[in-house]
C-alpha positions, 0 to 999 in steps of 0.5 A: 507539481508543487501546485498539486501537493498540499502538505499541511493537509497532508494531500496529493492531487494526480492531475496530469502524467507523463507518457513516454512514446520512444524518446519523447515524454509529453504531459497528458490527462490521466488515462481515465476519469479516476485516474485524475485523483487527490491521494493522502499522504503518510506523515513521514512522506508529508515530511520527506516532501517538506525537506525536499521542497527546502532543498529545491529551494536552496538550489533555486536560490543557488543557481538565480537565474538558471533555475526551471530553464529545460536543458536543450540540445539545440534552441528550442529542442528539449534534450532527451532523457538519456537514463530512463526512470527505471534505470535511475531506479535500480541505481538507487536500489544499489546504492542504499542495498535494497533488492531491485524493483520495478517502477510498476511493481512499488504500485502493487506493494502499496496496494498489498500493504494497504489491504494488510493494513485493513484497507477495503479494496474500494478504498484501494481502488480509488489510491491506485485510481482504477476505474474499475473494483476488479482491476484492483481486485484481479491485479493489485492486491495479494496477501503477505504472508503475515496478513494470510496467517492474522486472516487464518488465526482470525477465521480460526478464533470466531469458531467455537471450540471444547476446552483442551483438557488438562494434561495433568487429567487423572485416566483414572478419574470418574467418568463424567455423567451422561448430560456431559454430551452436551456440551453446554456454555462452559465448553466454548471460549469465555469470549464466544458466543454459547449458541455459535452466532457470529 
């Protein structure tokens, strides 16, 4: 609701869920203690809000009158949903080419793009608003492809390594005298640390 959402300071409070039991969808409490939480919000969300909100208002302004009144199949009866979210969902998927996704699924690919981003998973826990580290652990994060490959590049970087030798190197050249075995400062990258420490 527009009563939980702050878009100058760029923040979310979830303060109530909808739960569906077959038909019926009804308002609830989050499921657990962290679930009720206030999420940031990146500047081209605050943005996409700001404009949806102005043409909520627009409409509002259209249909005086008529505008918050629940659609009713019959007095006091509010109609059913007849097109799931889902469903709604998959049909945006089509319209702008997009491969489908589930609805559970956008929780996990925000959850993996804040850990590629950087994100430590305590951070992550308390966005997706687990009560515990390990569900978000177990459940929420897997590396992208790229993320694997910066981590892998990473680790590789902090282990000192001999220069690669010249391919112009001459097989005739002298060889080196024996205190070359140790290896000494000049063998390791110039940012790495001589004696191995990280």
């Amino acid at each position: 609701m527009w009563t939980d959402t702050n878009l100058d300071a760029g923040l979310i409070t979830v303060a109530k869920q909808l739960v569906a039991d077959g038909w019926e969808v009804y308002e609830d409490d989050p499921k657990t203690d962290a679930g009720a939480r206030t999420i940031a919000l990146d500047s081209d969300r605050v943005q996409a809000l700001k404009q949806h909100r102005a043409e909520q208002d627009r409409g509002r302004a259209e249909r005086r009158g008529v505008w918050g009144k629940p659609a009713s199949s019959s007095p006091g009866r509010t109609a059913r949903c007849s097109t799931p979210p889902t469903s709604h969902a998959a049909e945006l998927y089509e319209e702008i080419v997009l491969p489908p996704v589930r609805l559970p699924d956008l929780r996990h690919g925000a959850a993996a793009l804040a850990h590629a981003a950087g994100a430590d998973l305590k951070d992550i826990q308390e966005m997706l608003g687990h009560s515990s580290i390990t569900l978000t652990a177990d459940t929420y994060t897997r590396l992208l492809p790229e993320a694997d490959l910066a981590i892998a590049e990473a680790a590789a970087r902090l282990v000192p390594r001999a220069r690669a030798t010249s391919e112009n190197t001459d097989p005739e050249a002298e060889a080196e005298p024996d205190d070359a075995a140790d290896p000494g400062p000049e063998s390791v990258p110039d940012d790495a640390d001589p004696l191995g420490g990280i």
